[in-house]
N, C-alpha and C positions, 0 to 999 in steps of 0.2 A: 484813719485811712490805713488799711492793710498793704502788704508790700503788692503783691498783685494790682490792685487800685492804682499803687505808688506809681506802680512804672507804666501804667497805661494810660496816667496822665505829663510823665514825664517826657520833655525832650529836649534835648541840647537847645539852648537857645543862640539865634542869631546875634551874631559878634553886633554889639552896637557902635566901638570904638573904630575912629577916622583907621584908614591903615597907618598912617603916621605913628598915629598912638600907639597902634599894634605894633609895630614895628620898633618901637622907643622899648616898649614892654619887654618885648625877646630880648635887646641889647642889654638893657639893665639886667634882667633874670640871668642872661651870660654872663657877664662882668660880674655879679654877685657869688657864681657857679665858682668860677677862674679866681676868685682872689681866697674863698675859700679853701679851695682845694690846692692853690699854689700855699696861701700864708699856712696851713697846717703842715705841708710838706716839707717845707721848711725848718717848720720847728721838730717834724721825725728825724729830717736830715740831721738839723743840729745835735739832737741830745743824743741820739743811736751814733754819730760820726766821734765828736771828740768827748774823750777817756774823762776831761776833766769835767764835765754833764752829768755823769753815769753818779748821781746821789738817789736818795729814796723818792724824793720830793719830785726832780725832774722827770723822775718812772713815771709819776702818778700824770704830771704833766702831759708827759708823752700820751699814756692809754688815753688822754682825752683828746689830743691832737689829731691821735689814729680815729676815735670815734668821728670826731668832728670832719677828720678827711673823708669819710665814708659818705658821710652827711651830705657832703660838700659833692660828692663824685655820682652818690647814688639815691638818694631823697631827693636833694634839691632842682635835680630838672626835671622829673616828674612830676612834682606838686606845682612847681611855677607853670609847667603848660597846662597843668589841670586846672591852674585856677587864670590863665589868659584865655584858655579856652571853653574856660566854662564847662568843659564838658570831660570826662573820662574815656582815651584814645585807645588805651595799651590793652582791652580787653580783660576777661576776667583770671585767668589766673596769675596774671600781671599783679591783679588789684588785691590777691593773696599774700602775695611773694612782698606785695607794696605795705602792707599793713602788717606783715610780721619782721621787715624791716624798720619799719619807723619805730615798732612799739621796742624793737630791742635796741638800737640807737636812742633811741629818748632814755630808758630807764638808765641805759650803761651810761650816759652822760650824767644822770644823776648822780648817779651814786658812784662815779670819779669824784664829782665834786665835793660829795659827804665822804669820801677817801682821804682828801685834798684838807679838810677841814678837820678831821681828824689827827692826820699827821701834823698841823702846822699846833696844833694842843697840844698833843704830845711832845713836840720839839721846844715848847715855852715854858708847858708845864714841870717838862722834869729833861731840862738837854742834856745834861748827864746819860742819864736811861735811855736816853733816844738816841746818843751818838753812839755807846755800847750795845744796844738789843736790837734796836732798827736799823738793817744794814739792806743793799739791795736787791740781795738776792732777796731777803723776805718778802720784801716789796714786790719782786715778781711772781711769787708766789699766792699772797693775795690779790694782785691787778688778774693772775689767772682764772685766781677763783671765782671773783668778781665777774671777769667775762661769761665763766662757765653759768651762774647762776644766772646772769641777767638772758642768756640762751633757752638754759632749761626752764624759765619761766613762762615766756615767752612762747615757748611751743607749747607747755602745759596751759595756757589760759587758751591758746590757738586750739586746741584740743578739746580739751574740757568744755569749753564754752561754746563747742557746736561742732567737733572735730572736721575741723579745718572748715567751715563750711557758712562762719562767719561775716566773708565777704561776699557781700547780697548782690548781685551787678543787674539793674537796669540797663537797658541799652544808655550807653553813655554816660552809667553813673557809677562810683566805686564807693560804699558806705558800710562803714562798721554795725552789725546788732551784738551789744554784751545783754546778758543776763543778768539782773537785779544781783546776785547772788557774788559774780564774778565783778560787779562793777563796784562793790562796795573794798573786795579784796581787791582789787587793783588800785583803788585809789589809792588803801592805806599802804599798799608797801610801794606804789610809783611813785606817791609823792606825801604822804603824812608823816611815813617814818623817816624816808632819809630829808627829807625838808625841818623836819623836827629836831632830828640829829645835826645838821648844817647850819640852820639858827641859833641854838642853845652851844655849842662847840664857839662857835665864831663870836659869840656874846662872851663867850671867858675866856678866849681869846685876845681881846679887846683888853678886857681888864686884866688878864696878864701882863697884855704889852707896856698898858699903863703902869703898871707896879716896874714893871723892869726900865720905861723911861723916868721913873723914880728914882732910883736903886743907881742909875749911871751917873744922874745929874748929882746925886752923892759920891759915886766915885771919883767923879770927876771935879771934887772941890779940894779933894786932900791928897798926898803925895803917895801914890801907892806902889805894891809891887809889880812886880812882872807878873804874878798866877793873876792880879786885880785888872792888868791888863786884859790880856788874855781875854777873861773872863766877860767884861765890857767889850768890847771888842766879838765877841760870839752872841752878847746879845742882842748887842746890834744887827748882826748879821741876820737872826731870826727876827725880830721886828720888822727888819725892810721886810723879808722874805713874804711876812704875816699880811705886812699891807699888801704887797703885789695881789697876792694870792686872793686878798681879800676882796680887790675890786675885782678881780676873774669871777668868785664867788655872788658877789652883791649882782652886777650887771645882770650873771646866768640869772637868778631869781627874780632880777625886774622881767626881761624876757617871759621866764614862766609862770607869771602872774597872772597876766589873763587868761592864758591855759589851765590854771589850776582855776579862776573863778570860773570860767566855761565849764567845769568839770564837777563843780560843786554845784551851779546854775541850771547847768544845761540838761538834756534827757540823755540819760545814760545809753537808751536803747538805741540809737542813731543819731550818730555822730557824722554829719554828712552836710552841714551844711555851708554856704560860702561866709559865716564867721568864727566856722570851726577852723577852713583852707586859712585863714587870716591869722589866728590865732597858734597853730601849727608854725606859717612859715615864722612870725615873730620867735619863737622858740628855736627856729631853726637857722636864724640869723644869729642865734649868739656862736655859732660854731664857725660867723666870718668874723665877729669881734674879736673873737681871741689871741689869734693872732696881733690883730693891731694892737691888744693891751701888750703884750708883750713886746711888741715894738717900739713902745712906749714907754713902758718901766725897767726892761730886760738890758742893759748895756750888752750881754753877753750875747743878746740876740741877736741885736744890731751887728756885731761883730760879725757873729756865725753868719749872717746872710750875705755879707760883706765876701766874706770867703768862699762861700759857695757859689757865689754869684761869677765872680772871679776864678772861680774852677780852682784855687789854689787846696781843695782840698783830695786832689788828686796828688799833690807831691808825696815824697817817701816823710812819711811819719809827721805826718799835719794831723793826725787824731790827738798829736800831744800839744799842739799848739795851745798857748794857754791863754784862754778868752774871758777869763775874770777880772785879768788886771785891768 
């Protein structure tokens, strides 16, 4: 069926859900909306407010918080009424502006994460070289490169693959057509390479942590110095560090699993259908988890929101307030 056909057979269909339902539907989609966008803000407040946050690792954190607040403030209620209502409201250059915002928040949350996973390798592999070479400002230096590329991609595939002119709109419908050509290159760099890169990293990863929970439980049988202190004592800290990180990691990938099988499965040339909206917002849900994970493994989060909550981060010089111990 050609697109002309498409939409002369297409029409919003009638809501079959009681209003009840309908009505249950919006409430959730809001409260999904609100905890995302509150739990991310949170976590910008905290690591941007107090001095003792400001490491490499928390940058990277942050860029993903920022991504995911965006997620939370400017994805997620448009796709939630698109897909209560079944139908597409906002008109078509809405359904433009909608599809070059999702594809550049989706990739940039990737590849925080394949950031995320590389730093925490680095920090295991060689903490020495990591506490000397890796400092924050580098760190912001690549989160900007990162954004800058996940931007200019995005507009070049919006471009190239039909200059600008990809978002097809039926009355009442918003659907992507990629190009056999462009659909092959976006897979591998949205999700082959840095998913490739985020497995294999996090797999030796793993077996670094193992070697260094080795390595302690030897330190810790014989009387040692002060530098053996130290030393146990730092690797600890990156272990926890590794696990946290690591279920942040793990959860994001169960999330974009069925997105990445829809994507291997599915037909490249339109992307439009209601197990595509399904598969989307599950992806889209890991950007209200993350917060909670940090809520959960983060003492230091727990803290910070503690204070914030409290407004006591308005007092004279609460950036120094120290939320580790």
């Amino acid at each position: 069926m050609n697109l002309s056909d498409r939409c002369e057979h297409f029409s919003c269909p009638e809501r079959s859900v009681s209003p009840a339902v309908y009505i249950l539907l919006y409430v959730c989609s809001a409260a999904v909306v609100l905890l995302t966008v509150c739990g991310n803000l949170l976590v910008i407040i905290s690591v941007l407010h107090f001095k003792q946050l400001h490491t490499p690792t928390n940058m990277l954190v942050l860029s993903l918080a920022v991504s995911d607040f965006f997620i939370g403030g400017f994805v997620m209620p448009s796709m939630f009424i698109w897909t209560i209502e079944s139908c597409w409201i906002f008109g078509r250059d809405f359904c433009t502006i909608f599809w070059l915002i999702c594809g550049f928040l989706l990739i940039l949350s990737i590849y925080n994460i394949a950031l995320i996973a590389v730093d925490r390798y680095l920090a295991l592999s060689n903490p020495f070289l990591y506490m000397n070479r890796v400092s924050v400002r580098i760190t912001y230096v690549v989160i900007v490169f990162d954004w800058c590329v996940s931007v200019a991609y995005n507009i070049a595939f919006m471009y190239f693959n039909g200059n600008f002119a990809i978002s097809v709109m039926c009355p009442g419908e918003c659907f992507i057509i990629v190009n056999e050509v462009w659909s092959v290159i976006d897979l591998g760099f949205s999700f082959i390479f840095p998913l490739s890169v985020i497995i294999i990293l996090y797999t030796l990863v793993f077996v670094i942590a193992k070697k260094h929970a080795t390595a302690i439980r030897e330190l810790n049988n014989h009387t040692r110095p002060k530098t053996q202190k130290i030393t146990s004592h730092s690797m600890k800290s990156e272990r926890k560090a590794a696990k946290v990180l690591g279920i942040l990691v793990s959860v994001f990938l169960v999330c974009l699993l069925p997105y990445f099988i829809y994507s291997l499965l599915g037909d490249f040339k339109e992307l439009q259908t209601e197990t595509f909206q399904k598969v989307v917002i599950i992806i889209y849900l890991n950007s209200t988890i993350n917060p909670v994970i940090y809520a959960l493994f983060y003492p230091w989060f727990r803290r910070c929101i503690k204070l914030i909550v409290t407004l006591q981060i308005f007092q004279t010089d609460s950036a120094l307030i120290n939320v580790l111990s």
